[in-house]
Structures are given as C-alpha cells and as structure tokens.
KEKE-3310 file (N, C-alpha, C; in steps of 0.2 Angstrom, whole numbers, plus 5000, padded with zeros to 4 digits):
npx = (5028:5014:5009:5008:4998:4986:4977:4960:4957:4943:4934:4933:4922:4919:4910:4902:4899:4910:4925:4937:4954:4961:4958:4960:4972:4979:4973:4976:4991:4992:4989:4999:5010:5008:5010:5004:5006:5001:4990:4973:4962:4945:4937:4926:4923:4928:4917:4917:4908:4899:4906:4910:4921:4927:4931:4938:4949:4954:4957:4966:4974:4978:4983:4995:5003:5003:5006:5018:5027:5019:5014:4998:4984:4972:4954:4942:4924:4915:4902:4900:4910:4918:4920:4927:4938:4944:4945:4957:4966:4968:4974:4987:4993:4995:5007:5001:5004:4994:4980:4965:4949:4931:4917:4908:4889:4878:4871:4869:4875:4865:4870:4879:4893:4901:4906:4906:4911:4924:4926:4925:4935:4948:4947:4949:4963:4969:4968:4976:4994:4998:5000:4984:4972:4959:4941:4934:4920:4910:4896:4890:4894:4895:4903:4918:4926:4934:4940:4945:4954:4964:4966:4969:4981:4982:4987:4981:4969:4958:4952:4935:4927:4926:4931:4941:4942:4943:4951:4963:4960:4964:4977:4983:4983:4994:4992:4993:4986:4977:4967:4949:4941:4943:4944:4948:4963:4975:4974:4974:4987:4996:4991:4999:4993:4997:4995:4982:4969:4960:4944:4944:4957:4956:4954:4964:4977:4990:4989:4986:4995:5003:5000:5000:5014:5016:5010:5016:5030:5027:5023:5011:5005:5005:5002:4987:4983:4982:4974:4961:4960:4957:4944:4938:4936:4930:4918:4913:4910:4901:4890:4885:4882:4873:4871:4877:4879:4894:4901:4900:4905:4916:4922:4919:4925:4938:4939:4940:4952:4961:4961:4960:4945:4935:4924:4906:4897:4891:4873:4868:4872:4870:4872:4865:4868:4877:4894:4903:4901:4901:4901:4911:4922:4927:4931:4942:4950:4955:4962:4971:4976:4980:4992:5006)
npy = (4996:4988:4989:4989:5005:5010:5022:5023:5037:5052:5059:5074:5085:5101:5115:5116:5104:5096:5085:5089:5095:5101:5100:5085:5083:5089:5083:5070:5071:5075:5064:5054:5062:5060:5047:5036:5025:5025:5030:5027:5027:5032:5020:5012:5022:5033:5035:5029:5023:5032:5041:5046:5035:5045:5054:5046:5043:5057:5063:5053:5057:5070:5069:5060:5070:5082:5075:5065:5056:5051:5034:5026:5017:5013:5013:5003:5002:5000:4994:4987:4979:4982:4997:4995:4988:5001:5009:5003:4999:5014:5016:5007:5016:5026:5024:5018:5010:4998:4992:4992:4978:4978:4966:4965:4973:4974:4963:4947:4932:4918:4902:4895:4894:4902:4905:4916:4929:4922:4923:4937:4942:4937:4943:4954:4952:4950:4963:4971:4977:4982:4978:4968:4969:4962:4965:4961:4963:4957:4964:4973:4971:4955:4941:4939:4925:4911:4905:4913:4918:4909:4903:4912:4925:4937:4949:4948:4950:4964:4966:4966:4960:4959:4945:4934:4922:4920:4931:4923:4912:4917:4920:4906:4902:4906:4922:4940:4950:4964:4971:4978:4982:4987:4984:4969:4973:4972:4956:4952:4956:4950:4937:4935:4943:4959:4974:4987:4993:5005:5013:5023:5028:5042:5050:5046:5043:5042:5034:5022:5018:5014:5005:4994:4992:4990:4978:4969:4971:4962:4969:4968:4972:4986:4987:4984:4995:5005:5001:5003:5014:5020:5015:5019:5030:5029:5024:5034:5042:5036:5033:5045:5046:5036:5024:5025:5038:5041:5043:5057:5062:5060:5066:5080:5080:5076:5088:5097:5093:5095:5107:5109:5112:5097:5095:5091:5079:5064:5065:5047:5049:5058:5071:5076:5081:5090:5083:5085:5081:5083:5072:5066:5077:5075:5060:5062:5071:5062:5053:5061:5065:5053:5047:5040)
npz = (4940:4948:4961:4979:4985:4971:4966:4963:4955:4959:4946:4941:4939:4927:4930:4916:4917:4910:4909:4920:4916:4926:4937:4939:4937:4948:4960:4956:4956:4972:4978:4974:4978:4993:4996:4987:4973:4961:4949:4945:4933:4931:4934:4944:4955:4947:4939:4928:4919:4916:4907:4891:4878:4871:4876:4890:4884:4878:4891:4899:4890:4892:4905:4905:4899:4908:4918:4919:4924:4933:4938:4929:4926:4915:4915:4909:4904:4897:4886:4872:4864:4853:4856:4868:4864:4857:4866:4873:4865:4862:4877:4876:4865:4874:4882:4895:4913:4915:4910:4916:4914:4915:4916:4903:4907:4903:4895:4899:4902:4900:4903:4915:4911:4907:4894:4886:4891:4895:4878:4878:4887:4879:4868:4872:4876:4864:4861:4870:4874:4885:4901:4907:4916:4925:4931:4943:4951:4960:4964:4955:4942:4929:4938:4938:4926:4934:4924:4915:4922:4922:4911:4903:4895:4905:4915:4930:4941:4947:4961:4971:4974:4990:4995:5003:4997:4983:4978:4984:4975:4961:4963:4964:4953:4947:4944:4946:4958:4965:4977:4982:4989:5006:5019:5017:5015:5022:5024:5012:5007:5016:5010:4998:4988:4978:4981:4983:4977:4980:4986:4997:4995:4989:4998:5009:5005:5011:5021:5017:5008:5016:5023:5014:5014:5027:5028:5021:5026:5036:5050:5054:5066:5065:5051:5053:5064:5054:5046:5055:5057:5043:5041:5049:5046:5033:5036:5044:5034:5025:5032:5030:5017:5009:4998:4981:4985:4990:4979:4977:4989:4992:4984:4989:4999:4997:4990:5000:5011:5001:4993:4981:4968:4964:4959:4954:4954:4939:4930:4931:4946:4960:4971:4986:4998:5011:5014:5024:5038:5056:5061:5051:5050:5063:5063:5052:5060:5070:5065:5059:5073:5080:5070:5062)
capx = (5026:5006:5008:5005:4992:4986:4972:4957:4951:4938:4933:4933:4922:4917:4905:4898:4902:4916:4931:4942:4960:4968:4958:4960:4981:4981:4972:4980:4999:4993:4986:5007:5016:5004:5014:5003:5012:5001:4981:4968:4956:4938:4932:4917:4924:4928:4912:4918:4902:4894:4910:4914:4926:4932:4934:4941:4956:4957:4958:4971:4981:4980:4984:5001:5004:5003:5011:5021:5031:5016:5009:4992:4979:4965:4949:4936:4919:4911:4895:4902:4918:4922:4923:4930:4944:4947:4950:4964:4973:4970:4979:4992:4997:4998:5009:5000:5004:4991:4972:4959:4943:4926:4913:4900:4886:4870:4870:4874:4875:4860:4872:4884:4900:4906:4909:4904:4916:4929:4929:4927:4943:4951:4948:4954:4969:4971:4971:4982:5000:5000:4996:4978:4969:4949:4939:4930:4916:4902:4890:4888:4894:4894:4908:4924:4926:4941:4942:4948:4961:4970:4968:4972:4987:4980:4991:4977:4962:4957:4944:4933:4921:4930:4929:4948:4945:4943:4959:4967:4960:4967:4983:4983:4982:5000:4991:4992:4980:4976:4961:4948:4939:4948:4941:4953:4968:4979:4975:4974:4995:5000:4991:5002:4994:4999:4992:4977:4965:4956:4942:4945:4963:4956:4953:4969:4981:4997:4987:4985:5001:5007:4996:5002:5020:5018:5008:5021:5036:5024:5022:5005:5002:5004:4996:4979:4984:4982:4968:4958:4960:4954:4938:4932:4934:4925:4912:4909:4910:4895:4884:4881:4883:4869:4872:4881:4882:4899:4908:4900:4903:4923:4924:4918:4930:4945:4941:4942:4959:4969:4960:4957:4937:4933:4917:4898:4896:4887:4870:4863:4873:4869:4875:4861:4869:4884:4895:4907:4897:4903:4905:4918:4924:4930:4935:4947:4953:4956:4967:4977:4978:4985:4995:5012)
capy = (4990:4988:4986:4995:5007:5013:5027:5023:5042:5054:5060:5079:5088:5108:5119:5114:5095:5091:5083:5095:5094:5104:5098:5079:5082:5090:5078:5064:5071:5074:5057:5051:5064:5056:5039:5031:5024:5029:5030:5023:5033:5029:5016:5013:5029:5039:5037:5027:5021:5038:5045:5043:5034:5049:5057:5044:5044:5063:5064:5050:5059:5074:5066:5058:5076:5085:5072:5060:5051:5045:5029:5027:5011:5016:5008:5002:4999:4999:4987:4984:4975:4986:5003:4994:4989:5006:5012:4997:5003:5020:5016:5006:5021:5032:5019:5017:5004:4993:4993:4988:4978:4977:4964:4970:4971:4975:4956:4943:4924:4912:4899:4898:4892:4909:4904:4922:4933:4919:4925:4945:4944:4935:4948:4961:4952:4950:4972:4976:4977:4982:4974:4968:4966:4959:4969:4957:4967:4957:4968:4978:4969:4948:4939:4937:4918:4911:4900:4920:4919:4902:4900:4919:4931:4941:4950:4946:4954:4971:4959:4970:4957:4957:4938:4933:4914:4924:4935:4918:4908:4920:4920:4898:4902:4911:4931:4942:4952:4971:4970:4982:4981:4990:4978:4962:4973:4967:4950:4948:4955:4943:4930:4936:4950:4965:4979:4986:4999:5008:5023:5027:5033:5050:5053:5044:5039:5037:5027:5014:5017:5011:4999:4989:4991:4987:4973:4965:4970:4956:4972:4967:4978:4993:4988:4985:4999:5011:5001:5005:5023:5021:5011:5022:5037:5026:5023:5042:5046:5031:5036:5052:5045:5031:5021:5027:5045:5041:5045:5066:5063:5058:5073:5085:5077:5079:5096:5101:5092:5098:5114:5107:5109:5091:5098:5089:5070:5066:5060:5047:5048:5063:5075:5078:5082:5094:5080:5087:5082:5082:5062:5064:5078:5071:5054:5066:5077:5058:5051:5066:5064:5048:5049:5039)
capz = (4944:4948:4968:4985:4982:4965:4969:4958:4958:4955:4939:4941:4933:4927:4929:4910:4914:4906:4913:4921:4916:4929:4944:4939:4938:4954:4961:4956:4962:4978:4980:4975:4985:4998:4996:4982:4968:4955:4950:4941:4929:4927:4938:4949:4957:4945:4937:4921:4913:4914:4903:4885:4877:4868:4884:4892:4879:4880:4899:4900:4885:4893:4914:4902:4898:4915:4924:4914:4930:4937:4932:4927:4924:4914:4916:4902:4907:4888:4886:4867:4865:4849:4861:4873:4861:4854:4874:4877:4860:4866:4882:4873:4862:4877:4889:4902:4915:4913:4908:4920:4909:4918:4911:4899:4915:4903:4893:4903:4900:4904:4904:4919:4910:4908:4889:4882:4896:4893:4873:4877:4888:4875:4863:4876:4878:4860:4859:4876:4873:4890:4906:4905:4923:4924:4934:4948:4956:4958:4964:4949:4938:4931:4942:4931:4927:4935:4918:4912:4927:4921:4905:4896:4895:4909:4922:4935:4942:4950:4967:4973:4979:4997:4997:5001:4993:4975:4977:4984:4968:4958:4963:4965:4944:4947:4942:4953:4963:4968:4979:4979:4999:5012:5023:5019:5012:5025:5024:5004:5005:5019:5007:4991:4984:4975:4984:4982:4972:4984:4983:5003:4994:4985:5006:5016:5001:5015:5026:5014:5006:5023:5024:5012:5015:5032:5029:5016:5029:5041:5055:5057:5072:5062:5045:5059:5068:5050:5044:5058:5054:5036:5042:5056:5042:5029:5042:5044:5024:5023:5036:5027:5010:5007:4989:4977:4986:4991:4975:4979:4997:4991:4977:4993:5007:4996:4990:5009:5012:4997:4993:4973:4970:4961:4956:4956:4952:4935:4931:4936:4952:4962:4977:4991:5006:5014:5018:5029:5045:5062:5062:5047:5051:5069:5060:5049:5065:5076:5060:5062:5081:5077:5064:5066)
cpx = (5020:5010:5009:4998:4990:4981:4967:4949:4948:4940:4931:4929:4921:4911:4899:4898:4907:4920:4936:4950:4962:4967:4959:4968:4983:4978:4976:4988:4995:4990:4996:5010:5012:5006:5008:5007:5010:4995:4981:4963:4950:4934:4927:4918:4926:4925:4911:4913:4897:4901:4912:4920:4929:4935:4937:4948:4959:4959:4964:4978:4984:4985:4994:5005:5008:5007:5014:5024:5026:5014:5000:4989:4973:4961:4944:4932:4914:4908:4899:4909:4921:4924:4927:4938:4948:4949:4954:4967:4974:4976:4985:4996:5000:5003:5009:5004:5001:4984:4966:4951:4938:4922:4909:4893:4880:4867:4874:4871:4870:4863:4877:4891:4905:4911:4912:4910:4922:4933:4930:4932:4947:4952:4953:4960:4972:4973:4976:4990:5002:4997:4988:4976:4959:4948:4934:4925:4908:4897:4887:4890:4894:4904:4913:4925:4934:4944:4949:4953:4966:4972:4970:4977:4985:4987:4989:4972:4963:4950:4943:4928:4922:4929:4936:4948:4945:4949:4964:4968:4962:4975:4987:4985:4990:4998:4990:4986:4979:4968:4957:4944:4945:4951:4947:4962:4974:4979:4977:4984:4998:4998:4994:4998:4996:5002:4984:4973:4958:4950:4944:4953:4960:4955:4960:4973:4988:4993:4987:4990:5006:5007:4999:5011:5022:5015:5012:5027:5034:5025:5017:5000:4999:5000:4988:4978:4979:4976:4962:4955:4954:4947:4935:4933:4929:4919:4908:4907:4902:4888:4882:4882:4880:4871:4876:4885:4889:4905:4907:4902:4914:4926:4924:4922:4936:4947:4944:4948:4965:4969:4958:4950:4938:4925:4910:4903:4892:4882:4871:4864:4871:4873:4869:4863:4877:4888:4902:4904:4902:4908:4913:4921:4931:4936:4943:4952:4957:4963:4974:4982:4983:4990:5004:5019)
cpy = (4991:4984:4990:4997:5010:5017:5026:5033:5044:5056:5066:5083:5096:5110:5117:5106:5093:5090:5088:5093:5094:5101:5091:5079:5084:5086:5071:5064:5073:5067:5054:5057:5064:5051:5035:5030:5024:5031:5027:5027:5027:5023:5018:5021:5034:5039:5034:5025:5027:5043:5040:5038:5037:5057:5054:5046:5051:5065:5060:5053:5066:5073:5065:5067:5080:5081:5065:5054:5050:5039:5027:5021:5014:5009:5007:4997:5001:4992:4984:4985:4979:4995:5000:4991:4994:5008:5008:5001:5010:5020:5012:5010:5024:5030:5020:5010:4998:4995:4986:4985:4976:4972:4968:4968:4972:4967:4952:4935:4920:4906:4899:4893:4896:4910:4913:4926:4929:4923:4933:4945:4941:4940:4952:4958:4952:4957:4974:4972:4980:4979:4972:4964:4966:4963:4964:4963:4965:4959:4972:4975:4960:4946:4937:4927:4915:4906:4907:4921:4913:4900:4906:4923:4936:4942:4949:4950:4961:4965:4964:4967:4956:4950:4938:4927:4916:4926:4926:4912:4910:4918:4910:4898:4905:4917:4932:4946:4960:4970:4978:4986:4984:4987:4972:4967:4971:4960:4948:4949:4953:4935:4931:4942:4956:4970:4981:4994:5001:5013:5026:5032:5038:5052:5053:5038:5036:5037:5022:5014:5010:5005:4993:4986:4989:4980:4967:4964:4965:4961:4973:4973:4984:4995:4988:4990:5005:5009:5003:5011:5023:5016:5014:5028:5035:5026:5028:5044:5040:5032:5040:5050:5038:5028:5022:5034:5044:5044:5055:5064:5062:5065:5079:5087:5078:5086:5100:5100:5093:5105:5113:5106:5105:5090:5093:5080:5071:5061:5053:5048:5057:5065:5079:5081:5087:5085:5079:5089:5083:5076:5062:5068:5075:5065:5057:5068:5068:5056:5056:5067:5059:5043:5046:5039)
cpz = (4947:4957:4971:4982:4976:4968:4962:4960:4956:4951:4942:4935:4932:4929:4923:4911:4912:4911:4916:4921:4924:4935:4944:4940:4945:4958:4963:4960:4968:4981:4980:4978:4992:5000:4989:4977:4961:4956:4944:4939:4929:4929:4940:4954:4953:4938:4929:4917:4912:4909:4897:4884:4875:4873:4889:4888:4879:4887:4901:4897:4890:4903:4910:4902:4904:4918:4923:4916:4932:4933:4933:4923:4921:4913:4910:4904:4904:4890:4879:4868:4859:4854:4865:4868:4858:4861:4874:4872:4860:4871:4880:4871:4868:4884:4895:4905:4914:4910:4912:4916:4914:4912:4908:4903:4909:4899:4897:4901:4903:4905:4910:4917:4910:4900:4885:4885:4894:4884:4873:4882:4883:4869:4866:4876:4869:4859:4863:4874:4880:4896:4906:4913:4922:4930:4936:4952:4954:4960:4961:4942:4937:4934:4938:4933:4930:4929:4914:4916:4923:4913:4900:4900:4899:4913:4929:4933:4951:4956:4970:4975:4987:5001:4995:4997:4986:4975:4977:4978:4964:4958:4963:4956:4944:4943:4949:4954:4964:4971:4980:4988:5003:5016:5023:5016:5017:5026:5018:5005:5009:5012:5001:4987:4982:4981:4982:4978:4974:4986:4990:5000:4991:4994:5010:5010:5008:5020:5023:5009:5011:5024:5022:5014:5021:5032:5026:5022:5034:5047:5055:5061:5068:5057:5050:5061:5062:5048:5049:5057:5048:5035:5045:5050:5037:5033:5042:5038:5023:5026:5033:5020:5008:5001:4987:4980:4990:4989:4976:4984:4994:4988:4982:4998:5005:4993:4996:5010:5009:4995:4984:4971:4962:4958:4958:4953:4943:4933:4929:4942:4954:4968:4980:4999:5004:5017:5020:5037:5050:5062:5058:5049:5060:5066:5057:5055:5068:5071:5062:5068:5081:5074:5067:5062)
residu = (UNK:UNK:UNK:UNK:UNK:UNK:UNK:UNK:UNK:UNK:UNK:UNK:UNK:UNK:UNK:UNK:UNK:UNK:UNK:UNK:UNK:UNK:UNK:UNK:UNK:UNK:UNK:UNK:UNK:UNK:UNK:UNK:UNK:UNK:UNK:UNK:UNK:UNK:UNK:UNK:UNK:UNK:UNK:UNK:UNK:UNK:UNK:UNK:UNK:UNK:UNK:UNK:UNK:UNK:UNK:UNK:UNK:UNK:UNK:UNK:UNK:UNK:UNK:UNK:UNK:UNK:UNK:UNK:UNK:UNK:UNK:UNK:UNK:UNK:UNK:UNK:UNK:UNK:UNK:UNK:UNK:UNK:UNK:UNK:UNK:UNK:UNK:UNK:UNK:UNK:UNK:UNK:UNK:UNK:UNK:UNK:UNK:UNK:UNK:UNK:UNK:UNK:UNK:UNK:UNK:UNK:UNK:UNK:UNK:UNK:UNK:UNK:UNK:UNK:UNK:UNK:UNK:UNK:UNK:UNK:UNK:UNK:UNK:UNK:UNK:UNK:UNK:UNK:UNK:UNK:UNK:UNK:UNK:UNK:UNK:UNK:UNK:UNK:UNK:UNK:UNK:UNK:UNK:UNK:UNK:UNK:UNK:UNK:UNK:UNK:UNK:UNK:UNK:UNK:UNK:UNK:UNK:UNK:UNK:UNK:UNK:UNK:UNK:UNK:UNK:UNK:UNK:UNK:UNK:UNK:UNK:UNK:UNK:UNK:UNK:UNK:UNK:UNK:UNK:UNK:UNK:UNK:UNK:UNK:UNK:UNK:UNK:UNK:UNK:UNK:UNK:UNK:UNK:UNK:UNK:UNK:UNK:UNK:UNK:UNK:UNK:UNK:UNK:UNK:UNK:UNK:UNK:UNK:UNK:UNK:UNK:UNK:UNK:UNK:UNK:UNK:UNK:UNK:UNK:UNK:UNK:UNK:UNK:UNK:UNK:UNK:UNK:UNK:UNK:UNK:UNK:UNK:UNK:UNK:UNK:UNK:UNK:UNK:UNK:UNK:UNK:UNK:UNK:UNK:UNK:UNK:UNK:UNK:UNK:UNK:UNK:UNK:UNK:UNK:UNK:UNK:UNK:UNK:UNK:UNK:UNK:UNK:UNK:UNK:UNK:UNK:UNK:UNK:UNK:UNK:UNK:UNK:UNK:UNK:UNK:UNK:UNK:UNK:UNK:UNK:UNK:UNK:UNK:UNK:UNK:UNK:UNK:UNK:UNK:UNK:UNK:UNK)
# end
C-alpha cells in the first residue's frame, strides 16, 4: 500500500562510480526499521537522471534480491519515451509497488494545452502493470497537466511543488496524492492525502513516519510538534548545502547516523564542503533531546 512515508533515497555510489549494492540495501533497511514503509529509487535525490537505465534496472533487481519484504517505487526520469518504457516494464517484471514517471524536462510544449505530456503519460500508462504515479515537480521539470490527473489510468501523482491547491486538485479527480515538500506534509494528510515522499527521510525517517500517522489519527499537536524537528534539521542541512549540494550533504549526514559510507554524489552535482557543521550537528543532538 503506497502511504505514510516512502523514502525517496540516495543513490549510493563506489569508489569507481558505480551503484553500490551493499551500501544502497543497508541504507534503505535502516530507513524501514526506522518506521518508513518502504522507498523510492532514483529520484531527484537519488540522482535519477545522472544514472542509466541499465543501472537503474540492475540496482532495483539487485535492492528485490537483498531485501525482498520491502517495498520499492522506482522512478523514471528518461528524456525518450522508448527508455523510459523499457524501465516501467523493467519495474513490472520485478514487482515493484508502483513506478514514479517524471516529464521529459529537455523538450517542452510551446503550446499550453499540455496535449504532448497528456499522450507521453498515456503511453506510460499503456506499459505499467503496476501502479503508475506522475511526478509533479515543477521547478525542474514541465508541471504535470491535471488533464493527466482526470482523464488517465494513473494511481496519482508524487506533488513536490509544495502548493497544497495541486495535491488537493489531484485528489478532487478521485487519485491519490504522496506529497513531496516537508513543508505542507501535515496539511496535505488532513486534506486526504497519502503520505508523503520525502528526502529529509534518508536523515529523520521516524519523524516523518510519525508524522504522517499522527497527522491521519487528527493529533495535530504532535504531527507539528515532529515537523518542527524535521524543518529546523532541514534548515541546518541547507544552510551548508546551497543548490543542488544537498543530495552530498544527505549522503554525508546519514553516513554519520547509521555508519554505511554512501559514498560521493555524481557529476554534474558535486560535494564541496565538510557538512557536518555545528548548526547540523546541534540540530541532530536537539531532535534527539526531543525525541518522544
């Protein structure tokens, strides 16, 4: 079942680059013996459009392997709609939970009907035999049409624009929602969504386990109380992680808390800094303090 938290995490990689098995499956169980309820390969945190599709496919096969009982969304954030079909029927074969699709960000529509997006999720939904969720994030990529909400065989959308009137027009279409903002997750699951699909989770997976589920049980206080936490550590991890340097600044913070080294980022994104300041680490130390 796609709700609470899923963890969309990092991408692990070697010494040579490659994907590291071992350290992506330990990773990921300690994200769900943490409280998530599964993860998400290969998004905007773990680095999806700087990795194959033939490593994507081996990474997911191998994650099924290692850790069979968890569940697992893979993501696809292919510019061509023929790659981007070979990964959904990848993730078919190897039954994932669902598959997250991103638009194709390098051609985009001079018209704003949203005719073109409308026919490439229509294909995607023609390949998935498993859940099929549209990937909203419009700051990096084009805005998903809500015509893709209402009129196709979708399971929803993954809303990372942190604009709750989109989750809640989503869901007005009766699909559901995972949001991707930290920022509204407690209002989006009072307004009926899912849960949500987080990168703060490779850092404070059962804060934002909790999050959800208190948010759902309507104990407000507490969903606040936990969010709070996961926005003053965010806060700290931002401050020393300008742009992009967040997903190294993620990779570096959860090596330190589980003891799994997560390895470097890979180009074009880079790793500049020690970021295990003071600010974070405090942030880390107060959570703890806190912790209920």
């Amino acid at each position: 079942m796609i709700e609470d938290l899923f963890v969309p995490v990092v991408t692990p990689f070697d010494n040579s680059g490659h994907v590291d098995r071992n350290a992506l499956a330990a990773h990921c169980a300690w994200t769900v013996t943490q409280g998530a309820r599964g993860v998400m390969l290969f998004g905007t945190t773990g680095e999806g459009p700087s990795i194959s599709v033939d490593e994507k496919i081996a990474a997911a096969r191998a994650l099924r392997l290692d850790l069979p009982a968890v569940e697992v969304i893979g993501s696809v954030t292919e510019n061509s709609a023929t790659d981007a079909v070979r990964c959904v029927r990848a993730y078919n074969d190897l039954g994932l939970a669902a598959v997250l699709v991103l638009p194709p960000f390098y051609f985009r529509e001079s018209r704003g009907d949203g005719d073109g997006l409308v026919r490439f999720y229509e294909v995607m939904a023609q390949a998935a035999r498993i859940p099929l969720m549209a990937y909203h994030i419009p700051g990096l990529a084009p805005a998903v049409p809500m015509r893709v909400m209402a009129d196709l065989d979708l399971w929803g959308a993954k809303d990372s624009g942190g604009d709750l009137a989109y989750a809640r027009a989503v869901l007005d279409t009766g699909k559901s929602v995972m949001v991707g903002a930290e920022s509204v997750i407690v209002d989006a699951v009072r307004a009926g969504a899912s849960g949500t699909i987080a990168g703060m989770g490779n850092l404070l997976p059962g804060e934002l386990a909790r999050i959800c589920v208190a948010a759902r049980a309507g104990d407000i206080a507490e969903a606040n109380r936990l969010l709070g936490i996961v926005l003053r550590v965010q806060a700290a991890v931002l401050s020393c992680a300008p742009g992009m340097e967040w997903v190294a600044a993620f990779k570096q913070i959860a090596t330190y808390l589980h003891g799994t080294d997560l390895g470097q980022v890979r180009e074009p994104l880079m790793r500049r800094a020690d970021y295990l300041t003071e600010e974070v680490l405090d942030a880390l130390a107060l959570r703890t303090a806190t912790a209920g």
